[in-house]
VEXBA-411235 format. One record per residue (C-alpha): chain; x, y, z. Coordinates in nm, 2 decimals, padded with zeros to 4 digits, always signed. Example, Ala and Ser with C-alpha at 12.3 -4.5 7.8 and 13.67 -1.06 7.14 Angstrom:
BEGIN
[pt 'A'; [+01.23; -00.45; +00.78]]
[pt 'A'; [+01.37; -00.11; +00.71]]
//
This chain:
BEGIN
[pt 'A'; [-01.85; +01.32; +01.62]]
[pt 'A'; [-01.80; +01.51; +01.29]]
[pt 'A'; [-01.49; +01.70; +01.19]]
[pt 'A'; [-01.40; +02.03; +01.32]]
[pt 'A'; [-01.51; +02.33; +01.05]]
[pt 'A'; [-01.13; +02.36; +01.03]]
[pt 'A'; [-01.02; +02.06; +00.91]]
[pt 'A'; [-01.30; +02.08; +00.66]]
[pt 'A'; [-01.11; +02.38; +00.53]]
[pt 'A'; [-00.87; +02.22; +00.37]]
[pt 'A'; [-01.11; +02.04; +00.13]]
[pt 'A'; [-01.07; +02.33; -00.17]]
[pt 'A'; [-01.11; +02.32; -00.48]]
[pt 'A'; [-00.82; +02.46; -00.58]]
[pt 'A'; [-00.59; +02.14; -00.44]]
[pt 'A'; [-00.66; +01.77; -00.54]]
[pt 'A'; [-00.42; +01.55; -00.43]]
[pt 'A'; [-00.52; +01.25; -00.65]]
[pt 'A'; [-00.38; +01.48; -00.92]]
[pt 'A'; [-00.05; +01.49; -00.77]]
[pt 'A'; [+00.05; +01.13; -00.79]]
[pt 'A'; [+00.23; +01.13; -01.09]]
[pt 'A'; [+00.51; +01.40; -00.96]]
[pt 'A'; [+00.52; +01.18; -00.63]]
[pt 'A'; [+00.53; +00.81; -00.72]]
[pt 'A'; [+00.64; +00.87; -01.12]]
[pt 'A'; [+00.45; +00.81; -01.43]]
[pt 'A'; [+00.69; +00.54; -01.56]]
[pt 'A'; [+00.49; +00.30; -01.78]]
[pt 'A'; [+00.77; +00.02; -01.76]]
[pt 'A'; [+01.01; +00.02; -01.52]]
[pt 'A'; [+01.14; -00.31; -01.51]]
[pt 'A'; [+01.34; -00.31; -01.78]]
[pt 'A'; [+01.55; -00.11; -01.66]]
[pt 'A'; [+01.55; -00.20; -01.29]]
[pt 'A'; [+01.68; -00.56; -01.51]]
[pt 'A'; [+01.97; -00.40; -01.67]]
[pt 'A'; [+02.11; -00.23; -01.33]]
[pt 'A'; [+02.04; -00.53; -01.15]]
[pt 'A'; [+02.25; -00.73; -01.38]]
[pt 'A'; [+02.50; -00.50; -01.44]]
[pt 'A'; [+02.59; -00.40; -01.07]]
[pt 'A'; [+02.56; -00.75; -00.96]]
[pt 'A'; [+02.25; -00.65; -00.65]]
[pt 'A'; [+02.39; -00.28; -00.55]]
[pt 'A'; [+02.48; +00.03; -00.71]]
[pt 'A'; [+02.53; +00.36; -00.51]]
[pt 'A'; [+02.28; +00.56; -00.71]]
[pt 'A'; [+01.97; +00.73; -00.61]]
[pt 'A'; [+01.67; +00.54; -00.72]]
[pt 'A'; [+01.44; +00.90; -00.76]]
[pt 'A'; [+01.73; +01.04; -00.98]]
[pt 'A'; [+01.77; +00.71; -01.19]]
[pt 'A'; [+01.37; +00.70; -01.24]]
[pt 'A'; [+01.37; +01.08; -01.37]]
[pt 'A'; [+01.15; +01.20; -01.04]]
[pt 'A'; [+01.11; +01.48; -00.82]]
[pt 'A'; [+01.37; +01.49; -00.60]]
[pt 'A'; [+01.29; +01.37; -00.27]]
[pt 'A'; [+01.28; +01.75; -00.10]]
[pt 'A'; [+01.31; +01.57; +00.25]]
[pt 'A'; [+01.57; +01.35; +00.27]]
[pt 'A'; [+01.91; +01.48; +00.41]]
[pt 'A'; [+02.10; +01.60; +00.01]]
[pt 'A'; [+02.46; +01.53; +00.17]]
[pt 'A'; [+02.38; +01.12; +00.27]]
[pt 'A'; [+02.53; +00.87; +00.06]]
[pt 'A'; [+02.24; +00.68; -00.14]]
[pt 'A'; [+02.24; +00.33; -00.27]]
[pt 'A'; [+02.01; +00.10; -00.49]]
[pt 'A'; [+01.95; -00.26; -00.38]]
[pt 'A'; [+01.83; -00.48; -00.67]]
[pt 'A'; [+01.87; -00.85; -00.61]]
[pt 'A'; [+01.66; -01.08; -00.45]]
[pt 'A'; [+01.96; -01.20; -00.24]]
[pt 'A'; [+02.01; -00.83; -00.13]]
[pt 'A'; [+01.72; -00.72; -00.10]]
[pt 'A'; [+01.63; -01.02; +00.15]]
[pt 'A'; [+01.95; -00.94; +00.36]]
[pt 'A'; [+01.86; -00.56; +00.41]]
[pt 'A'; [+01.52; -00.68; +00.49]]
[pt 'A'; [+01.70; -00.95; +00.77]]
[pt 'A'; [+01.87; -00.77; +00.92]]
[pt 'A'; [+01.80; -00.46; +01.10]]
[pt 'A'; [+02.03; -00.41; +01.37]]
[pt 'A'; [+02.21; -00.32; +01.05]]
[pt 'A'; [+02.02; -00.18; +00.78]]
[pt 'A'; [+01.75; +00.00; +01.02]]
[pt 'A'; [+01.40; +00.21; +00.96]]
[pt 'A'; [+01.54; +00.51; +01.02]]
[pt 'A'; [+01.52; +00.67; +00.67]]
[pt 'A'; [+01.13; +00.73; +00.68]]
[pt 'A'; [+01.21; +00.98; +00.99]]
[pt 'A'; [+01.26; +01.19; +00.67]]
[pt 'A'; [+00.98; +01.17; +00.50]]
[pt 'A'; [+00.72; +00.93; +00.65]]
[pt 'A'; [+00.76; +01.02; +00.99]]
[pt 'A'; [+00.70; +01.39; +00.87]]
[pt 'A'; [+00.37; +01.28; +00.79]]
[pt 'A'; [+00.26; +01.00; +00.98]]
[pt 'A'; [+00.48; +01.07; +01.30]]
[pt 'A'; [+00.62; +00.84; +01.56]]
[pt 'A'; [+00.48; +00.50; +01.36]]
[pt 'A'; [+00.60; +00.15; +01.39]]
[pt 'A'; [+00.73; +00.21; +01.01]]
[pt 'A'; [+00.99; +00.48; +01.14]]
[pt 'A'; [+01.09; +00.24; +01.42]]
[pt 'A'; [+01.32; +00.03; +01.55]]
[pt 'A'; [+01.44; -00.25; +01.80]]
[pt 'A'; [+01.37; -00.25; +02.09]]
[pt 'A'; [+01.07; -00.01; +02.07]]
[pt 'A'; [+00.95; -00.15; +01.70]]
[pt 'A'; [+00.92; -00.51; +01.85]]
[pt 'A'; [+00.70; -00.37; +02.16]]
[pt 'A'; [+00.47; -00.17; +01.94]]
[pt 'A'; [+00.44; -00.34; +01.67]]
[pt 'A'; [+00.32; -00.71; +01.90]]
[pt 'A'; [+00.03; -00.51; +01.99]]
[pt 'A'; [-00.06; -00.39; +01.68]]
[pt 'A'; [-00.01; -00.72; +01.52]]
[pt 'A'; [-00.23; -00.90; +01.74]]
[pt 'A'; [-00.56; -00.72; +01.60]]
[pt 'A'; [-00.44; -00.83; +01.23]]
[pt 'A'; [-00.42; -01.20; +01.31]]
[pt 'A'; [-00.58; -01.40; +01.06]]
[pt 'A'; [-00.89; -01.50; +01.26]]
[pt 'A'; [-01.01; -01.16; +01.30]]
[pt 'A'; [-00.96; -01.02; +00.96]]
[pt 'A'; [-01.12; -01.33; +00.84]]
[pt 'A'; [-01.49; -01.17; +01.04]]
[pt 'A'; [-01.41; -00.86; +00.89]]
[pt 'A'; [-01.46; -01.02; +00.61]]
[pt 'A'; [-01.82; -01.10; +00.61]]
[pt 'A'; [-01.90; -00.84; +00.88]]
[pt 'A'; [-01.73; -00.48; +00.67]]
[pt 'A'; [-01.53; -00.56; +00.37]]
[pt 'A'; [-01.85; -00.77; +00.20]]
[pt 'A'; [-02.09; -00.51; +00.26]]
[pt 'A'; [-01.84; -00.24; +00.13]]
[pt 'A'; [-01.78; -00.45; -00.17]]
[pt 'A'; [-02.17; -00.45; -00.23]]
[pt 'A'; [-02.26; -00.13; -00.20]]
[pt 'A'; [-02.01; -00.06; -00.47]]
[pt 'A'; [-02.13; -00.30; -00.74]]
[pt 'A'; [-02.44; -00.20; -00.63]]
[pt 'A'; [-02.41; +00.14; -00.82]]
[pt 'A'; [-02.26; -00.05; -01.17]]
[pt 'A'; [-02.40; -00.40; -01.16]]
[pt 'A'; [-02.66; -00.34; -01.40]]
[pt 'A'; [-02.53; -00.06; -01.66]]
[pt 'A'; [-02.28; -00.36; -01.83]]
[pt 'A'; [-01.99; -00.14; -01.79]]
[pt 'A'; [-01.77; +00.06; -01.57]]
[pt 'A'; [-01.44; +00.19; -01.51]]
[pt 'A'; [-01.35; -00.06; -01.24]]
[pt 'A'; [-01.07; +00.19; -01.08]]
[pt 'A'; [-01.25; +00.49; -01.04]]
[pt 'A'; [-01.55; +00.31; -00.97]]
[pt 'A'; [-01.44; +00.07; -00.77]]
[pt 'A'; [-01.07; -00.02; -00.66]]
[pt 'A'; [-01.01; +00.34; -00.55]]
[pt 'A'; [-01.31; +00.37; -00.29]]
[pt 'A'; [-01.36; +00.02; -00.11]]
[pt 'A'; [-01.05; -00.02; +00.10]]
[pt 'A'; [-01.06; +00.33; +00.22]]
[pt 'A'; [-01.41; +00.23; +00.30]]
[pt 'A'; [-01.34; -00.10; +00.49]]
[pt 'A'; [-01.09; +00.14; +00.71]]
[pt 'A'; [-01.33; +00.38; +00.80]]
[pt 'A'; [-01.62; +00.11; +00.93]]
[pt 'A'; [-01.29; -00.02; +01.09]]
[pt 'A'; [-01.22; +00.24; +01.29]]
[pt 'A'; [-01.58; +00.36; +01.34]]
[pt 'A'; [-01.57; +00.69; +01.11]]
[pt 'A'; [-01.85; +00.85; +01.01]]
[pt 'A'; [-01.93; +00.77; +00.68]]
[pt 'A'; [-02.02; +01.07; +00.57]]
[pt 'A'; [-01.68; +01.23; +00.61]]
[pt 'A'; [-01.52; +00.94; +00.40]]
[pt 'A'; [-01.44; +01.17; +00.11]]
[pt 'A'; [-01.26; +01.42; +00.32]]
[pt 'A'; [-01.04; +01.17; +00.51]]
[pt 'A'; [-01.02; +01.00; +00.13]]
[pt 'A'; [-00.84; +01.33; +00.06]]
[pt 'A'; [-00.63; +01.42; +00.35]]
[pt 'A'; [-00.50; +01.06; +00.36]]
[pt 'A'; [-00.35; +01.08; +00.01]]
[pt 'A'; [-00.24; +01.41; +00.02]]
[pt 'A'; [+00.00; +01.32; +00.37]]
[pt 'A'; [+00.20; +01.09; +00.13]]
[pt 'A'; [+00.32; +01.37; -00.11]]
[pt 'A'; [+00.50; +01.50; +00.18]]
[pt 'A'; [+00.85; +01.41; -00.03]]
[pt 'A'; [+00.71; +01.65; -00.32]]
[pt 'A'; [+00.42; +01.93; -00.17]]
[pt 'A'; [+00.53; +01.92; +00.27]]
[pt 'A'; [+00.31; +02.23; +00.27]]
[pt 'A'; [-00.01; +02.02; +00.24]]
[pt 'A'; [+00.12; +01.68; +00.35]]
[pt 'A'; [+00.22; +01.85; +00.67]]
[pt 'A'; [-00.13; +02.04; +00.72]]
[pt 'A'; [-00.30; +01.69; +00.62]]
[pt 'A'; [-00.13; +01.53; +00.88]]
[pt 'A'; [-00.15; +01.77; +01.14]]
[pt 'A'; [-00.58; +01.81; +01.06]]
[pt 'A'; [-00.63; +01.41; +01.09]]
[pt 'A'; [-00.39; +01.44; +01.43]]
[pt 'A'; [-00.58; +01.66; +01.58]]
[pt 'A'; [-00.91; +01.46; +01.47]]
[pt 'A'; [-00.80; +01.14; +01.59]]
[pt 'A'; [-00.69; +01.30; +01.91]]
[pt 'A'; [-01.03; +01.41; +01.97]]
[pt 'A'; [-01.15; +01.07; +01.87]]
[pt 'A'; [-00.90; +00.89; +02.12]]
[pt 'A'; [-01.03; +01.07; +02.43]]
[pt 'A'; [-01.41; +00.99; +02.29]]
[pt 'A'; [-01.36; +00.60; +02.27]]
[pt 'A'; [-01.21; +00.63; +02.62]]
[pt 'A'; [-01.53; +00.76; +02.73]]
[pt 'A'; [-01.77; +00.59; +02.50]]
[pt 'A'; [-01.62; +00.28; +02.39]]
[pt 'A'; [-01.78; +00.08; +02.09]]
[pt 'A'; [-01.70; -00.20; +01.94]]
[pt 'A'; [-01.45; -00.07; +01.66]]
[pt 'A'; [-01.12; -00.11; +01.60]]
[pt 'A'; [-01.02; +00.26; +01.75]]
[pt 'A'; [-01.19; +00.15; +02.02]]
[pt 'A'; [-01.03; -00.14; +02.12]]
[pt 'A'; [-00.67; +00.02; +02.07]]
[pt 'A'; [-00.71; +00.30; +02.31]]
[pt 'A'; [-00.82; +00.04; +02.55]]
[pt 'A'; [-00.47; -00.13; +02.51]]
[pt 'A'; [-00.25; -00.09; +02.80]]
[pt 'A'; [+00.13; -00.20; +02.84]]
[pt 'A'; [+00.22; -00.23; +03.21]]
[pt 'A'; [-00.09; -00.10; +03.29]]
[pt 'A'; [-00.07; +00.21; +03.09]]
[pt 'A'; [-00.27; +00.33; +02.81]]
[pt 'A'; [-00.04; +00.33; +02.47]]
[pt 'A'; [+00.09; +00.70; +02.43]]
[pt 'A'; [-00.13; +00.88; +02.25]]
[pt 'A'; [+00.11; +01.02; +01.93]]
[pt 'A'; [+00.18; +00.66; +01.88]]
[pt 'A'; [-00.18; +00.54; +01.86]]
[pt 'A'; [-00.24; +00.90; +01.63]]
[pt 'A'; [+00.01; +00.82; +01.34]]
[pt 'A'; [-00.08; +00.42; +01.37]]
[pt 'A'; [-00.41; +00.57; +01.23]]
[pt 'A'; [-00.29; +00.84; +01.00]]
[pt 'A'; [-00.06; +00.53; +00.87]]
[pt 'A'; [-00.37; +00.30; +00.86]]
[pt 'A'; [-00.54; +00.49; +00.64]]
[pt 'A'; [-00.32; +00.45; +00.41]]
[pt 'A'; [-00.08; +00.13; +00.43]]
[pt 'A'; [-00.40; -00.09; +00.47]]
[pt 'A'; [-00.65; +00.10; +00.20]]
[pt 'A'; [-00.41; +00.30; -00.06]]
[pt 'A'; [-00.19; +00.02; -00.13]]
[pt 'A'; [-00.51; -00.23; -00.13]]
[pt 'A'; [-00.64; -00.02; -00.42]]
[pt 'A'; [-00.29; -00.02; -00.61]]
[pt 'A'; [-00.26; -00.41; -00.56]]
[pt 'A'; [-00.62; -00.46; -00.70]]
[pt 'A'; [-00.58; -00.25; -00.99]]
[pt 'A'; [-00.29; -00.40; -01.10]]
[pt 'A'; [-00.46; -00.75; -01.02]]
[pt 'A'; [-00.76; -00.74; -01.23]]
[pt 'A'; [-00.56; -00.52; -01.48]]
[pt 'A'; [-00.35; -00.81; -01.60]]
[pt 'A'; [-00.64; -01.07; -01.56]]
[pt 'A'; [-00.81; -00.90; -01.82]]
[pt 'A'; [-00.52; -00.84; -02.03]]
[pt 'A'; [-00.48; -01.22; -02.03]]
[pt 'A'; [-00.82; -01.35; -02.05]]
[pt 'A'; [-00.69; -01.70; -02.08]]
[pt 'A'; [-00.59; -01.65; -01.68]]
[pt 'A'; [-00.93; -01.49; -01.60]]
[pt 'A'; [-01.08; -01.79; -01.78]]
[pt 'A'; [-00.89; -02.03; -01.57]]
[pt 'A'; [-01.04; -01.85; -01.22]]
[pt 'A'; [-01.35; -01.87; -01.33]]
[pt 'A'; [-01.31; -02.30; -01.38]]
[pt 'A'; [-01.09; -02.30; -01.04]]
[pt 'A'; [-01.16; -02.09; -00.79]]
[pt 'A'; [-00.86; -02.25; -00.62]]
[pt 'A'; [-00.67; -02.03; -00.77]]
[pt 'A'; [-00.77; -01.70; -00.66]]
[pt 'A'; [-00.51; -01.67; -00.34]]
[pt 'A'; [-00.21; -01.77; -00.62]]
[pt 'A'; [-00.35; -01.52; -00.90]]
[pt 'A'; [-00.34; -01.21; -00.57]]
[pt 'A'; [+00.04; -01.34; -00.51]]
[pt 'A'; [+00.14; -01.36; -00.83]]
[pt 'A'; [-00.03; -01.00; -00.90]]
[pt 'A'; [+00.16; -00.87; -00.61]]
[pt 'A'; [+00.54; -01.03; -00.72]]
[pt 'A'; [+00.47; -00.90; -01.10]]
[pt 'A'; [+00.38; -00.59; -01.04]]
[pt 'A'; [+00.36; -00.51; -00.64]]
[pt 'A'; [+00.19; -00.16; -00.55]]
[pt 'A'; [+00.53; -00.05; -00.37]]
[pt 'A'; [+00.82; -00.07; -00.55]]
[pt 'A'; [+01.06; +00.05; -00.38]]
[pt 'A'; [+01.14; +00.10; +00.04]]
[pt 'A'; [+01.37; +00.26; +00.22]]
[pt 'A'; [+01.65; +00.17; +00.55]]
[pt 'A'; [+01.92; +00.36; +00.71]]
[pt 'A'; [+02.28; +00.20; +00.73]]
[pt 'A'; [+02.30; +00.25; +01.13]]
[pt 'A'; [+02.68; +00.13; +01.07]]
[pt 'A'; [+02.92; +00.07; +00.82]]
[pt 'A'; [+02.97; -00.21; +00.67]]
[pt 'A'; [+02.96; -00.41; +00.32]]
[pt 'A'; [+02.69; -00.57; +00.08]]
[pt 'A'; [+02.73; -00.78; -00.23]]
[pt 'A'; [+03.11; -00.65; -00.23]]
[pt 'A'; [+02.99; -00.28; -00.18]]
[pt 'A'; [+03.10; -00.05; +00.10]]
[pt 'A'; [+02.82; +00.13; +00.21]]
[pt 'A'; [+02.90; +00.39; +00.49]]
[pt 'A'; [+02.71; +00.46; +00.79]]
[pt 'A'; [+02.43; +00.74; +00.75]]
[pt 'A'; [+02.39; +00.62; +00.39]]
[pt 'A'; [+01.99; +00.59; +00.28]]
[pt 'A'; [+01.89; +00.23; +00.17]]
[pt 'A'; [+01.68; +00.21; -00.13]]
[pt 'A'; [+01.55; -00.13; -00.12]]
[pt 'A'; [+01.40; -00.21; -00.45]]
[pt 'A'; [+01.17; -00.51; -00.43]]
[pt 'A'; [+01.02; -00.47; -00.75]]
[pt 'A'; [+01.34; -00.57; -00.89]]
[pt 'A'; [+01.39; -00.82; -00.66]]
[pt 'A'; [+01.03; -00.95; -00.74]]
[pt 'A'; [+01.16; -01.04; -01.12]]
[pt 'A'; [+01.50; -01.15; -01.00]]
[pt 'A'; [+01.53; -01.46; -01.25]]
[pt 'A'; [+01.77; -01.63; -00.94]]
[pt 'A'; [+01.46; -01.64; -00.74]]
[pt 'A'; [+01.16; -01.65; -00.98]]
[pt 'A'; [+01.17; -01.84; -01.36]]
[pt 'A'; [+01.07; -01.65; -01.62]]
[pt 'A'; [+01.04; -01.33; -01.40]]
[pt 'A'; [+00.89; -01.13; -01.69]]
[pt 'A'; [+00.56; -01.36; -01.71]]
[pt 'A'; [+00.24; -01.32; -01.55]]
[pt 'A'; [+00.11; -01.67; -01.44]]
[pt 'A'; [-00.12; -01.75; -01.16]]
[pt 'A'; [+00.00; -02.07; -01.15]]
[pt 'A'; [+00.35; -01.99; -01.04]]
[pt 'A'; [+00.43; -02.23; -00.73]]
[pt 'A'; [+00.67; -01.96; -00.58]]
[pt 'A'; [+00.49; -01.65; -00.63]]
[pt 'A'; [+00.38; -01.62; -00.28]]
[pt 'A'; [+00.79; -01.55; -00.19]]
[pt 'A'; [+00.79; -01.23; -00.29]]
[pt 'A'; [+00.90; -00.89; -00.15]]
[pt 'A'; [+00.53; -00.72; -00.20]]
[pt 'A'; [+00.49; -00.68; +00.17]]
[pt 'A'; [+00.85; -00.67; +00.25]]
[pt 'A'; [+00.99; -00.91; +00.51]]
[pt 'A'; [+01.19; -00.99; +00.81]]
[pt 'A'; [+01.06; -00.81; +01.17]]
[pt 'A'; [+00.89; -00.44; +00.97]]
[pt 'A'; [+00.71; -00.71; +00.70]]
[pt 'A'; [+00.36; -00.54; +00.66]]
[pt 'A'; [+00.11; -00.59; +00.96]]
[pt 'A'; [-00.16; -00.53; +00.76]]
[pt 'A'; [-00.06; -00.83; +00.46]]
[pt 'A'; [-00.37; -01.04; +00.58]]
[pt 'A'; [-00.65; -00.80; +00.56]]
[pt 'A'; [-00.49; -00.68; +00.25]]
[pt 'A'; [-00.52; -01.05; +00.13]]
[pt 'A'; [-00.90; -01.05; +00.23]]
[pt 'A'; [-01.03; -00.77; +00.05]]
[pt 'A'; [-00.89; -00.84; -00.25]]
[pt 'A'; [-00.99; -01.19; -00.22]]
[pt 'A'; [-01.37; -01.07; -00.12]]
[pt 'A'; [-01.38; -00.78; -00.47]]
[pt 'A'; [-01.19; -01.01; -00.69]]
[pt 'A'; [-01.43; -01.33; -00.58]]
[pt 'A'; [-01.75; -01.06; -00.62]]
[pt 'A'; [-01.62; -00.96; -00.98]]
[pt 'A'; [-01.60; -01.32; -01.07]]
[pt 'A'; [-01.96; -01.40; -00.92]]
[pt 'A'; [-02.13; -01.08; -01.05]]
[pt 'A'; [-01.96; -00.95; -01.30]]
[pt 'A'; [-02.00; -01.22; -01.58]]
[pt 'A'; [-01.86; -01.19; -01.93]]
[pt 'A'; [-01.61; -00.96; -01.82]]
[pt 'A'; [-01.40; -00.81; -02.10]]
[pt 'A'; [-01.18; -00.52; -02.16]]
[pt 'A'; [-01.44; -00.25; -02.36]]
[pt 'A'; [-01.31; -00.23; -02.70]]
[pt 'A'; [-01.44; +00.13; -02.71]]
[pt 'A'; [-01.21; +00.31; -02.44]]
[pt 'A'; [-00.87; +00.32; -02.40]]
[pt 'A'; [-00.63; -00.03; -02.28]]
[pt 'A'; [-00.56; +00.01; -01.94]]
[pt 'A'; [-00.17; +00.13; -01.85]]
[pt 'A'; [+00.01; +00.07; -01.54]]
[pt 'A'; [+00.23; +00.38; -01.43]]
[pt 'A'; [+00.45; +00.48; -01.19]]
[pt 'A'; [+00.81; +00.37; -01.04]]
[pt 'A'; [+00.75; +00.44; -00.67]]
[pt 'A'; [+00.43; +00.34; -00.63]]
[pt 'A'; [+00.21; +00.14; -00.93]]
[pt 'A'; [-00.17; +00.23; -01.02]]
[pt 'A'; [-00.38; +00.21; -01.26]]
[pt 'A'; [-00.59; +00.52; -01.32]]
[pt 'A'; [-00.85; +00.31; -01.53]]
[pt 'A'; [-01.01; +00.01; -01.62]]
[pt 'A'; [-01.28; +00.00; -01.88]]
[pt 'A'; [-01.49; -00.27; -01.86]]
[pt 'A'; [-01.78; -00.44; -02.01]]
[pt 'A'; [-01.97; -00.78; -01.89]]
[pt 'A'; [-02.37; -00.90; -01.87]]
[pt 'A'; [-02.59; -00.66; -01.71]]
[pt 'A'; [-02.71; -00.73; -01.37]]
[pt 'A'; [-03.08; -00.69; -01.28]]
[pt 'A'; [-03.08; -00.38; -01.04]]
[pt 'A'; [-03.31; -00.50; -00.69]]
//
């Protein structure tokens, strides 16, 4: 199946969402320190709005009359996350829900917990472990294939920002000659808090594609992931198909953009602390703390969002009902009451691995382990191929950006040439 002539309309020239991710997630080159001083100073929460505090766009589609509070501390941030039946998911309705419609994220109890089992259940360790070998390796390859031999490249552009999106499209059983399309309308349905004009026709394009594609897999099954979720039933039913539609839309993004951030950031601070990079190359060991401690120093989502579905108090705060929840786990993650010397990168940490990267409690990410795996299988090929890898002294340092959401748009590299098969 190829995409309808009309959904190919909306790849113009004119609009390039990749371009827009400054005025969405923020172009702030160091946000911690100041995330530090409010988080010290209001003792965990402070009834501010993180967007306004960060010097954003404002967020055009959240309710400008609700009551809006930061949450800073690890201690906080952990009992937000906890507890639900208090501090629910109702704030993406807003804004993520716009975009991705009815998904687990804008759920909650009872109807989060029987959604979210069956999606869980194909993200189980053991399968995302033969994804692996069978999609994420030969995504990885095909990749360094291109750059292997030349001694450099921009590892980001070249790299980081393709294979994820990739490994979701073999997931799912896309064609892979529409991956630069769906690359495109994926990004450009999470700018629906700043541009709802084309987040809004983004979403509604890839809905009406994986519609199409639902009632194809009932008919001709294969053996991809789409495939086996439209074949789910609950009490004998198919699940409803605007659920199983924004699970995808989501997918495309929660389990390839945020991929790319993470492993950005990850190899970004490896090289700017080649002692570290020197230490995975002598212990492989190491690689699952070095992706942890990437994530809790510099996480690819900063910040998330819950509803206060009553009233009721935090850290000595009133919060009202109605009030948004801005749940800032990048603070949290260099909380110095939860993590020693906060401000350091060290793959050696013993705690990194209890950070607030993939949030926690019951709506703690369902796609953490594949997550895990790919940037296990690129940062393991890097190592393996890749050798003498250094920052080029040529091209600009690389800089991570943004206070939402954390990238890095480059990452100049050079290392020994490998001979091209």
């Amino acid at each position: 199946m190829t995409i309808a002539p009309k959904l190919r309309d909306f790849d113009e020239a004119s609009f390039n969402p990749f371009m827009s991710d400054e005025l969405a997630f923020g172009d702030n080159d160091d946000p911690y320190p100041q995330l530090a001083k409010l988080r010290e100073e209001s003792g965990g929460v402070v009834a501010a709005d993180w967007r306004t505090t960060m010097g954003l766009f404002p967020d055009i589609t959240q309710p400008a009359d609700a009551q809006r509070f930061m949450v800073l501390s690890a201690e906080a941030v952990q009992k937000v996350l906890q507890t639900p039946e208090i501090f629910g998911n109702g704030a993406y309705a807003f804004n993520l829900g716009r975009a991705f419609g009815r998904s687990i994220s804008t759920m909650d109890a009872p109807e989060h917990g029987q959604f979210r089992r069956i999606f869980q259940k194909v993200f189980l360790p053991q399968y995302v472990r033969e994804w692996g070998g069978t999609i994420v390796d030969p995504v990885v390859d095909e990749l360094m294939q291109d750059f292997q031999h030349t001694g450099k490249a921009d590892l980001v552009q070249q790299f980081t920002v393709h294979y994820p999106f990739r490994v979701v499209y073999r997931q799912l059983g896309l064609p892979q000659q529409e991956g630069t399309i769906f690359h495109k309308l994926a990004i450009a349905q999470t700018l629906i808090a700043v541009d709802t004009a084309h987040a809004e026709e983004a979403s509604r394009k890839l809905g009406d594609y994986f519609g199409a594609m639902i009632e194809l897999k009932r008919r001709e099954p294969g053996d991809d992931l789409l495939s086996l979720l439209v074949h789910t039933q609950i009490d004998g039913e198919y699940l409803p198909k605007e659920v199983l539609i924004s699970f995808f839309r989501q997918l495309i993004n929660a389990a390839a953009d945020t991929t790319y951030r993470g492993t950005g950031v990850l190899l970004t601070m490896l090289l700017k602390n080649p002692d570290q990079l020197e230490m995975l190359r002598n212990d492989c060991l190491l690689i699952p703390n070095a992706i942890e401690e990437a994530l809790r120093f510099d996480g690819p989502v900063l910040v998330m969002d819950r509803f206060a579905r009553e009233d009721t108090e935090l850290c000595g705060v009133s919060i009202p009902k109605g009030s948004v929840i801005q749940v800032i786990g990048g603070a949290a993650n260099r909380d110095p009451a939860l993590f020693e010397n906060p401000d350091k990168f060290d793959i050696t940490r013993r705690n990194a691995k209890q950070h607030f990267s993939f949030a926690q409690g019951p709506h703690i990410c369902v796609g953490q382990h594949l997550a895990r795996v790919e940037m296990t299988r690129a940062l393991t090929a890097i190592l393996d191929r890749l050798h003498n890898l250094r920052l080029d002294p040529d091209m600009p340092e690389p800089k991570l950006r943004g206070a939402t959401l954390r990238r890095s748009e480059h990452l100049y590299v050079r290392f020994d040439p490998v001979a091209k098969h």
